[in-house]
C-alpha angles and dihedrals in degrees: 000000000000084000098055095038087045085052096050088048089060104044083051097054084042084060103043095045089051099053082045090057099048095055090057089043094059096035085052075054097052091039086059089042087049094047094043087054094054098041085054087049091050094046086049093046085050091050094053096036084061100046089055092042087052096044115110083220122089115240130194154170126204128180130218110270073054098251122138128264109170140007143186132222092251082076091065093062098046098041098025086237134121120249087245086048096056083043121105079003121136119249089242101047088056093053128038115250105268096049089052086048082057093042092041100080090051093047089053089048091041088047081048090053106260121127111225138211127187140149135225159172114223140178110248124223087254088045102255122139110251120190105197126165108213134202120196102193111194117237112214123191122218093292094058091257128150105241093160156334125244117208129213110181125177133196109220089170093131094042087047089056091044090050091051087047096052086044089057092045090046083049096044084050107055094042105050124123083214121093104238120192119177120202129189110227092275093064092255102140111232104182145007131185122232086259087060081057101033082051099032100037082228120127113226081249087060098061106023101125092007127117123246093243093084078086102060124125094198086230091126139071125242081251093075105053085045098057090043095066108043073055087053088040095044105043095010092243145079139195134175151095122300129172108223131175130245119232085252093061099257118137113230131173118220131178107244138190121194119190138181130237121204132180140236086289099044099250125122128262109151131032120208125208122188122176150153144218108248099154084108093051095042094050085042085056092047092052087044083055102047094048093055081055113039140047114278093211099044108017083236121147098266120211099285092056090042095050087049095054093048091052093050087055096047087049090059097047088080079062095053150002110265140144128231130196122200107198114197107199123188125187116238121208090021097120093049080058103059089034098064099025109034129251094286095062084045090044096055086039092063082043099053084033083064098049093052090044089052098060091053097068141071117256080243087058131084129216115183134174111230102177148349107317087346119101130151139221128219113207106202109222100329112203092236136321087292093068084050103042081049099059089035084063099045085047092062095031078061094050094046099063118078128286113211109204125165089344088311124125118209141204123196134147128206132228112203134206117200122194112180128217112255108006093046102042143337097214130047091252103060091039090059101040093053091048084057087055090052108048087049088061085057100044083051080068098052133240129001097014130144127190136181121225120248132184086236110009135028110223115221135188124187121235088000095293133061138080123314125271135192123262 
């Protein structure tokens, strides 16, 4: 009987401790659950504690008696305190007193319930501007009530200076008097500015994707481009002078500077073109030229142009043989014109006296008028005195018949002086002076004479024929 009640008691205290020992066996087994859990909570609340604290932006978390809860390193930067010194700290003691008077109508929006965004430029501790753009997101408990705001505040000081240099540039761009015409690397235009359409006549619609040669005037060679852009390839840059055409056809020449942009690596990705219109000023610089060089009553050569002709002529004579005449021509009876009939008849005289003068030469010769009733003629290479006596005739012939001018008919006559290259003179000057020799034996004979220059005798002829006579 002892031995079967000891044994019952025994199976009973085995059962007992077993169950005993799995339930601590599986509460050992929750207690690691549960401390792997929270290990895993703490390891999560230090990942993300790290990544805020990480974060360039400033977070926050302020209760509602606006003192703070929580704060990330990004604070220290902006304020020059440490996140444990911010926090417990209250919202105005952090922030002078006018830039809580600007904060203090979002914190009471944010405390209603309502998330806020604003942006603002604010003094730094160190004194620096700062441009940041803040949130304050409202935090609500189970109920629905407000128990907090988190901030979340960026400086976007270096993207809002970018911002306002790209809006320069955007401005600079579009107002400049300057055409502007941007290309990718295959040639495809990408942009242009309203001065590429106000010079062009092309609308920024017209040229998108297109390449710049639908401006070409085709007034230059392949060798220019090609040597434009091993220019562009080699120092990254070219400037020059280039004639394009207008959409309407018209030629224009324009000044033009092409760069390359490259990018971190050095290779190109954007080609810049930046020109102007200087057709107005070139052809300006070309009348200021040829008024420095020609009559202003009758657009003749005047004496400068014609002493630089005779003297290229006279530089290529050391390359080959040629002859050369200088005419001196002086209008007899003009006096007596302006005289009687005032300077504008005598003005539009010399002018009816050049036209006549100009159809009497070769495209290869020069006449020039060199002063009052005086111009001179340049016989490129005569063949003999005979070709030149000849002109000098019909020069004369041509003088002798009437000019009609303002109703007026007018009768004048010519004397003419010859030097001859090389047996007259070997410079302009001599040439010319010679010439001069010449044409005032004529004018001693009276009217329509010509006479050739000699060392020691000018030779005359009246009326442009007859036999020699002494000077």
């Amino acid at each position: 009987m002892f031995d079967f009640l000891d044994m019952a008691m025994f199976a009973i205290i085995s059962g007992a401790m077993a169950y005993f020992f799995s339930h601590l066996c599986a509460l050992r087994q929750r207690l690691r659950k549960a401390e792997q859990a929270l290990k895993e909570s703490v390891e999560r609340e230090q990942f993300i504690s790290s990544i805020i604290d990480a974060s360039p932006s400033m977070i926050g978390y302020w209760g509602t008696d606006l003192r703070c809860l929580y704060a990330n390193n990004a604070y220290q930067e902006w304020f020059e305190k440490k996140p444990e010194e911010i926090v417990g700290i209250a919202f105005q003691d952090l922030v002078d007193e006018e830039l809580f008077a600007l904060n203090e109508p979002h914190i009471s929006r944010a405390l209603a319930g309502e998330p806020q965004r604003f942006e603002r430029t604010l003094n730094k501790v160190d004194g620096s501007d700062g441009h940041i753009i803040g949130h304050y997101i409202p935090d609500f408990d189970d109920e629905g009530r407000v128990k907090g705001f988190s901030i979340l505040a960026n400086e976007v000081t270096v993207f809002k200076e970018t911002a306002e240099e790209l809006e320069l540039a955007a401005c600079v761009f579009e107002n400049t008097l300057d055409g502007v015409l941007i290309t990718d690397t295959n040639g495809a235009i990408l942009s242009v500015n309203p001065a590429f359409t106000d010079i062009t006549g092309y609308s920024e619609a017209d040229v998108i994707g297109k390449n710049p040669r639908i401006l070409q005037s085709n007034r230059h060679d392949e060798q220019f481009y090609v040597s434009m852009w091993e220019e562009i390839q080699t120092n990254s840059r070219w400037s020059g002078e280039i004639w394009n055409r207008r959409k309407d056809g018209d030629l224009y020449l324009e000044s033009m500077t092409i760069s390359m942009v490259r990018d971190e690596n050095g290779e190109p990705v954007r080609y810049v073109s930046v020109f102007n219109d200087i057709t107005a000023l070139r052809r300006k610089d070309e009348h200021l030229k040829h008024l420095a060089f020609h009559d202003a009553l009758t657009d003749l050569p005047n004496r400068t142009l014609l002493m630089d002709r005779i003297n290229q002529k006279l530089i290529n004579s050391n390359r080959e043989q040629f002859s050369l005449a200088v005419m001196f021509l002086d209008l007899d009876g003009f006096k007596a014109v302006n005289d009687r009939f005032g300077h504008n008849i005598g003005d539009g005289l010399l002018k009816e006296v050049a036209k006549r003068l100009l159809v009497l030469v070769r495209e290869s010769d020069t006449v020039a008028r060199v002063g009052g009733d005086e111009f001179m003629f340049i016989l490129n290479n005569p063949q003999g005195k005979d070709e030149v006596e000849y002109v000098a005739k019909r020069v004369v012939e041509s003088i002798n018949e009437p000019i009609s001018v303002c109703n007026d008919v007018l009768n004048i006559g010519a004397s003419v002086g010859i030097a001859m290259f090389p047996d007259d003179g070997n410079t302009a000057i001599d040439l010319i002076n010679n010439a001069d020799i010449a044409m005032y034996a004529s004018k001693r004979l009276g009217r329509n004479n010509i006479s050739f220059f000699s060392s020691d005798r000018c030779i005359a002829q009246k009326g442009g024929g007859g036999s020699g006579t002494d000077r």
